[in-house]
N, C-alpha and C positions, 0 to 999 in steps of 0.2 A: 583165788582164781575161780570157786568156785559162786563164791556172790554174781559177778556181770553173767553168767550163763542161768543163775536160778534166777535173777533179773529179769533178762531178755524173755525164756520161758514162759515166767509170767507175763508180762506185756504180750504175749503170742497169744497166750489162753486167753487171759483176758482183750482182749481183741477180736479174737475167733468167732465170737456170738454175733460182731456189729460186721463183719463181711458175712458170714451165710445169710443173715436177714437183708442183705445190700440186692436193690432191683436186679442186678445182672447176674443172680445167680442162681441156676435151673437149665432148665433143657427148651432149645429154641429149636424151628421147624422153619428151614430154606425152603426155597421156592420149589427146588426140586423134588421133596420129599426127607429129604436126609434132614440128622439130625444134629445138633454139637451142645456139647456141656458146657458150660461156665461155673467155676469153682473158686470161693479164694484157696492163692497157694503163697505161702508168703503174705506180706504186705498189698499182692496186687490178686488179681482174677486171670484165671488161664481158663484156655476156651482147650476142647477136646474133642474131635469129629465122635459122633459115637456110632452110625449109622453110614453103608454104601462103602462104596471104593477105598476110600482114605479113612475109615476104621481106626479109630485109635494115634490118627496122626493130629499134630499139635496146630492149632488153628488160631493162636495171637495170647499174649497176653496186656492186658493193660491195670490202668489204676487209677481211680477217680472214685465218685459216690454222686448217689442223689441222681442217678439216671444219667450221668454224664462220666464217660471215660473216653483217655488216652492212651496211647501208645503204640504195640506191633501188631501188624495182623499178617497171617502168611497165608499162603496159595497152599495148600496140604497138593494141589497136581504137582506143581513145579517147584517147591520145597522156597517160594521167594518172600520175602520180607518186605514188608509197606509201611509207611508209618500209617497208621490209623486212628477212626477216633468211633465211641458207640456212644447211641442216646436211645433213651429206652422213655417210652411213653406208652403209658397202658404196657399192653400184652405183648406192643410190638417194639423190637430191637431193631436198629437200623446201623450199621456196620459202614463204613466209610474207608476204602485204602486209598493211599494216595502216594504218588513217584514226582517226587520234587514238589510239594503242596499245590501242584497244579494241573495232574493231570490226577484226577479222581473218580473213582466207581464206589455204586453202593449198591447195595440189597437191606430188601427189609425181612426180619426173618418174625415167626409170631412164638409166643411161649407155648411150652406144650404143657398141660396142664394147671395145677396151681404154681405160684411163687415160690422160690427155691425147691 
């Protein structure tokens, strides 16, 4: 029982190295000043408001590479869930939600500092 868990483990560690170097992870800068983290957590990258009102509230998580990711983004105002998709070029992240693939917003957010 104890193999599939020292297994898994490793796969995690070893893994670990190729998402912190992965574009989308670091600290991005909204329009409005605020800030949000991206980290790998698991297999995928979770965003974290870090700065302003929503503080610490969960801001999407998704899973891709190479500047391209899918999956949830949420409102941290109204606690709502979108599917979404990020593509990160240069310094700037661009964040897409979208309610039924057709009705769609974005923001471009810039990196703060260096890469991850």
């Amino acid at each position: 029982m104890l193999y599939p868990l020292a297994l898994a483990a490793a796969i995690a560690t070893a893994a670990w190295p190729a998402l912190a170097a992965d574009a989308i992870v670091g600290t991005w800068r909204l329009s409005n000043g605020e800030t949000v983290d991206y980290r790998p957590c698991g297999g995928s990258f979770c965003s974290t408001v870090r700065t302003g009102a929503y503080k610490g509230k969960t801001a999407g998580t998704v899973t891709g590479s190479g500047g391209r990711y899918t999956g949830t983004v949420v409102d941290p105002s109204s606690d709502k869930s979108y599917e979404g998709r990020v593509e990160i070029t240069g310094d700037k992240l661009t964040l897409t939600g979208c309610v039924v693939k057709v009705f769609c917003r974005s923001q471009v957010w810039t990196r703060v500092g260096g890469a991850g």
